[in-house]
N, C-alpha and C positions, 0 to 999 in steps of 0.2 A: 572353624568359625561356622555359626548356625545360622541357616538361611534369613534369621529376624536384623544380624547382626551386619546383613552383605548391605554395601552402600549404593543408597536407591539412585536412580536414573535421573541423570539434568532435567528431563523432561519434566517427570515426573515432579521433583522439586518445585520445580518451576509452576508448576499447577498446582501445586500446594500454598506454595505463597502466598499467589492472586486470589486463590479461594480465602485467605486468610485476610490477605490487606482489601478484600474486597468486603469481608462481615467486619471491619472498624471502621471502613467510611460510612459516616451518616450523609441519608437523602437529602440534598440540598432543595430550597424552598425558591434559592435565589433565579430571578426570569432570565433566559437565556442573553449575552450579550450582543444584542442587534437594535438597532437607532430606533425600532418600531416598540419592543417590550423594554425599553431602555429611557422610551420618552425623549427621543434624540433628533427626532425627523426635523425638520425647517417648516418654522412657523411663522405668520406675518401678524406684525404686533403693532396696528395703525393708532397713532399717535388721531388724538380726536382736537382739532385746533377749529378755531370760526372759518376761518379757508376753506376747512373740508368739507364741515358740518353746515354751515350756513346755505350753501348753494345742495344739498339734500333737502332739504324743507322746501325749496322754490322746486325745485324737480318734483317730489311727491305730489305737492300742491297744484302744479301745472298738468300734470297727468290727469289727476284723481279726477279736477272739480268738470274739466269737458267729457270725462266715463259719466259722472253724475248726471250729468243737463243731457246727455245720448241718452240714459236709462229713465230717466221724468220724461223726453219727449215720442220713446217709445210708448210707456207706459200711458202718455197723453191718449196716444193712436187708440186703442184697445177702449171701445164701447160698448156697454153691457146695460142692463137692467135686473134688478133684486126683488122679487115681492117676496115677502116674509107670509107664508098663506096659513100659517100652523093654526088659528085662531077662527080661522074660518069658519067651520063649521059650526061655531057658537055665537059669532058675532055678527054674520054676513045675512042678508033677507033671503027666505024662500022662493023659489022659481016662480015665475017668471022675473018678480023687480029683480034689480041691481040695484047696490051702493058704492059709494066710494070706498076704497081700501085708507085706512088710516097713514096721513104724511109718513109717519115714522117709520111704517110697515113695508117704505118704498126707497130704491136707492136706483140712481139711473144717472150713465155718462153717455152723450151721445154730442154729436157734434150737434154746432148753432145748426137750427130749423125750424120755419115756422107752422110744422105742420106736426097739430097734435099734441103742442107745446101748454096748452092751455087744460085738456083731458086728464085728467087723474085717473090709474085704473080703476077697475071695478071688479066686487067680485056679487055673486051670488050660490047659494046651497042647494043640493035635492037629494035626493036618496033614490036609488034604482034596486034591480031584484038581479043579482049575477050569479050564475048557476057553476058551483065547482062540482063536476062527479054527480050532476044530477042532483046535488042538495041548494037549494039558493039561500043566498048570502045577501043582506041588506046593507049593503053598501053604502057609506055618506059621500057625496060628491061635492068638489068644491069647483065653480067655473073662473075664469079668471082672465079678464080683459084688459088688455095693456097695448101703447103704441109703441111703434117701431119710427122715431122720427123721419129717419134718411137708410136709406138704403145700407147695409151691413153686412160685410163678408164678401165671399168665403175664406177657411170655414166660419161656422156660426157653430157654437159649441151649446148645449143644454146641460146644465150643474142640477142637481140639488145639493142642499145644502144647511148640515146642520150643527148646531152649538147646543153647549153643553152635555157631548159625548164624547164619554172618553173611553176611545179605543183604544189607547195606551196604557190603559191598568194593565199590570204586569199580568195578572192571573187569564186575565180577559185575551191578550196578545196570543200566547201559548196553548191555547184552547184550540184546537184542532188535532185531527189526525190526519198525516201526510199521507201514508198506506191507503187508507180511505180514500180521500179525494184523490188518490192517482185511480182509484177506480178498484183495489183489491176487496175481496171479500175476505174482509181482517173477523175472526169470529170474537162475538162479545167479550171473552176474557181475555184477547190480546188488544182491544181497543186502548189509546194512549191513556192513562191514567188524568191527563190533562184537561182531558172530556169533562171529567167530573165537574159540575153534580148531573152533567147530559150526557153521558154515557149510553145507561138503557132503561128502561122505562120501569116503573113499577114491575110491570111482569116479565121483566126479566130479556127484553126484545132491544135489541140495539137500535140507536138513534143511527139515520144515514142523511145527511150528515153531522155527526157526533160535536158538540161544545158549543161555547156561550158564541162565535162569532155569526155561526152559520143563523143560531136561534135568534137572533141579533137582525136577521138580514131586512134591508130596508125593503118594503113591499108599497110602499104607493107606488100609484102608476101612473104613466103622465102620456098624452094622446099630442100626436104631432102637432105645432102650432095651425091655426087657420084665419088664411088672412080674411076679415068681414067686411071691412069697407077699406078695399084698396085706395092707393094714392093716385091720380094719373092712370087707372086700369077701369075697365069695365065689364071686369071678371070679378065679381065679390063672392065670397066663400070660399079662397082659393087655396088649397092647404100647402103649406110648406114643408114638404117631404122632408125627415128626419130619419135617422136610423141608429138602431142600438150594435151594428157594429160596429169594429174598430175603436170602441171605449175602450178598449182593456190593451195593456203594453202585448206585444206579440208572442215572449218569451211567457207570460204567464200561461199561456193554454197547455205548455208542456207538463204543468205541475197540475194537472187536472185529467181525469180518464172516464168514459163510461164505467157504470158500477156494474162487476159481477156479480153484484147479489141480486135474488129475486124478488120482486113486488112484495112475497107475505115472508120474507126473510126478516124485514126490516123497519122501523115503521122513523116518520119523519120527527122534527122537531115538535116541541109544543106550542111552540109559535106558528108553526105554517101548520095547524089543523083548519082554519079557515080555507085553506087552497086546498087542502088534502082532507075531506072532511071524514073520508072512510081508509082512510091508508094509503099506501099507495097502490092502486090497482092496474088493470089490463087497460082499463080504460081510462085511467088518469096513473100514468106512471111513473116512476120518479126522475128530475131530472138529469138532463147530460151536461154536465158540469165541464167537458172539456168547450161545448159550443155556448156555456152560458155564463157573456162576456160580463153580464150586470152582478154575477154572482161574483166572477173574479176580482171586479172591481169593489165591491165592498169584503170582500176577503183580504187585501193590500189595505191594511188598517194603518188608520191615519196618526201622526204624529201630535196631533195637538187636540185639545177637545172640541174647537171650530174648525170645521174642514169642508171642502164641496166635494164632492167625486160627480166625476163625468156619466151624465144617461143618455141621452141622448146628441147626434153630429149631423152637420151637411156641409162635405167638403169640396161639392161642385160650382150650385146655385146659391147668386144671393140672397139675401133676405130682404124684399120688399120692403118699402115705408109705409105704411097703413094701419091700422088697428086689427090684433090679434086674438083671437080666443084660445084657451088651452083647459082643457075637462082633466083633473085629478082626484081619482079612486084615493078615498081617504082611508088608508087602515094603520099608519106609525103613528103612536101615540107619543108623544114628545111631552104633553104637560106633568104626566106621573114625573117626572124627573130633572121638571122646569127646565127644559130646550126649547127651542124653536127649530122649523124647519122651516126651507125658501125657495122658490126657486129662479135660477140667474142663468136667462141668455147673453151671449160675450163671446166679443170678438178675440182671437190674439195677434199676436206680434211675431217676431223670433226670437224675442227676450220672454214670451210667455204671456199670460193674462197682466191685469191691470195690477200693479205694487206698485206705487212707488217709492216704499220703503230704503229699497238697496241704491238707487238713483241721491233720495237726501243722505243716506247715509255716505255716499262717496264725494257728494258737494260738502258736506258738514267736515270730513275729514280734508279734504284738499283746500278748504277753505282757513282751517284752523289750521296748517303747518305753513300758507302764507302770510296769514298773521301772524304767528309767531315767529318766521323766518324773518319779516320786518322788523319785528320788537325786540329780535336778538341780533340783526345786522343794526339799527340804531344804534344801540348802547352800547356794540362794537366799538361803533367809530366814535361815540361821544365820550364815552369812558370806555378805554380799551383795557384789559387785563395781561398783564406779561405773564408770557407761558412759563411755566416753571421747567426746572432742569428734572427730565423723566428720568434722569441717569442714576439719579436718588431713590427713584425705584425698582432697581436691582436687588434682588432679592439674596444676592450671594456675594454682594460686594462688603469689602472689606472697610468696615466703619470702626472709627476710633472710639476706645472702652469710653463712655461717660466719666467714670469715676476718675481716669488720668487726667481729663482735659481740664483740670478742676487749676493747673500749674503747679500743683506738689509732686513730687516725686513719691510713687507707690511704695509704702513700707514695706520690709520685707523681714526676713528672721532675726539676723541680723541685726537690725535697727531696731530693731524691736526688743 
């Protein structure tokens, strides 16, 4: 007997098999059998009758509409004032007169007071010579006088404020470089593609800082209010100290860094040549972006195309009642693209400035599901509806053919 013909080993067989019976079962597709991939687990399946439903409506209702009247009588507390000054400069009389700012051009909450109540602001124009880098710049100014009825704050927050910009264009959003403003000296051909078309300059010199938000950046300037004819004070001209820190959220400063580039590395936007009339030099150098809270704050681009961002705070002292003066450096051009720009002192709350949008919309909602919880408990009791049997909506239960229930008995071959 030749060694091919010797009979093989159990074992061996035995692993012959399995390799066999194991290449004729096919991959099964079917989910393992356990209540979760099986669809098995215990589920509650709330029958919806007037009993249950009905008293939800007065619940929602009950809740909602005293949220509503707490958010309108916050929103009440929170006193501000709006001058829309964008127009100034072409409407308003030359220094020394004043005129009245036009009604429409004015928006103002303030509690009942009889002082001042009667004064519309005023504004008037001049122009001064302001020297950037040793080149002077003719500057339009707008002055702008408003009262302060009753006493306000703190804090007392400083907005401006403008429509018809839209910081939300997609292309407009994305325009920056991160690398950059944390402060790296990113070299012109690694700059974000995003930049474009403010990347680098005709000759070839990188923009610091790079895209349409930076170039974009709001530059009027606005000088701390100053009280001129106090209420009850025999201190007139008294200025109401303001400060541009603390505008900006605190985590923002992390995403900003001094620039390691050098003054003649880099030259600025084409919008800030007025501020930077020769480059940026030794003696006019370029900004430090990690302590320049007004830059951060118009970098945090806004959601909608009317928006205010915060310039100026005073979270100590309050705001005297008397008539204010405020001097604004006019250089944003708002009409090329028909906006307006304004500016709005305003108290807040712990619900935030004045809306009170979210307050009606929680009365309008708490108000409609008690209506309608009445109008559907009425016609309850007046005409009630018998619940039907849910039993009938068993999806697996066993229902008799149609065609038997007809009282013939089914044909069959036979009969047939």
């Amino acid at each position: 007997m030749s060694s091919q013909d010797a009979p093989k080993p159990d074992s061996i067989r035995s692993e012959e098999r399995q390799i066999e019976d194991s290449k004729k079962k096919t991959k099964s597709k079917r989910p393992a059998n356990t209540a979760f991939r099986q669809q098995r687990l215990k589920a509650w399946q709330p029958i919806l009758t007037p009993k249950t439903v009905l008293p939800l409506f007065f619940i929602v209702g009950i809740i909602f509409a005293p949220i509503g009247g707490l958010l309108l009588w916050a929103s009440s507390l929170v006193e501000e004032i709006s001058i829309d000054y964008s127009p100034c400069v072409f409407d308003a009389p030359d220094a020394p007169a004043w005129a009245d700012v036009p009604s429409d051009k004015v928006s103002k909450y303030f509690k009942p007071s009889d002082y001042g109540a009667g004064t519309p602001p005023q504004w008037q124009k001049s122009t001064v010579e302001i020297k950037y880098d040793g080149v002077g710049l003719s500057t339009p100014v707008c002055s702008l006088q408003f009262d302060i009825t009753n006493e306000i704050g703190p804090p007392v927050l400083f907005y401006y404020r403008l429509t018809n910009f839209y910081q939300n264009h997609r292309r407009y959003v994305k325009s920056f470089d991160v690398s950059q403003l944390k402060g790296d000296a990113v070299p012109q051909g690694s700059l974000a593609s995003d930049c474009d078309p403010l990347r680098v300059n005709p000759n070839g010199t990188a923009y610091y800082p790079c895209g349409l938000i930076a170039n974009s950046f709001f530059n009027d300037t606005f000088t701390t209010p100053v009280l001129t004819n106090a209420a009850k004070s025999s201190d007139p001209r008294e200025a109401y100290n303001m400060t541009a820190k603390g505008i900006a959220w605190a985590s923002e400063a992390d995403l900003y860094g001094k620039s390691a580039y050098k003054n003649d590395e880099v030259v600025p936007p084409p919008n800030w040549h007025d501020r930077f009339p020769n480059d940026y030099t030794d003696s006019n150098p370029m900004p430090d972006f990690h302590q320049d809270e007004a830059f951060q704050v118009w970098m945090r681009t806004a959601g909608l195309p009317n928006f205010s961002k915060l310039a100026m705070r005073n979270d100590q002292a309050p705001m005297k009642a008397g008539r204010y003066q405020v001097e604004i450096n006019d250089y944003f051009p708002v009409t090329t693209y028909g906006g307006t720009k304004s500016i709005m002192i305003s108290t807040r709350t712990v619900m935030g400035g004045k809306n009170p949008f979210l307050g009606i919309a929680y009365v309008v909602v708490g108000g409609l599901c008690i209506l309608l919880g009445a109008l559907f408990t009425a016609t309850h009791l007046i005409k009630p509806r018998k619940l039907g049997d849910h039993t009938y909506l068993t999806w697996n239960s066993d229902q008799q053919d149609t065609a038997t229930a007809t009282g013939r008995a089914p044909r069959t071959n036979e009969a047939a």
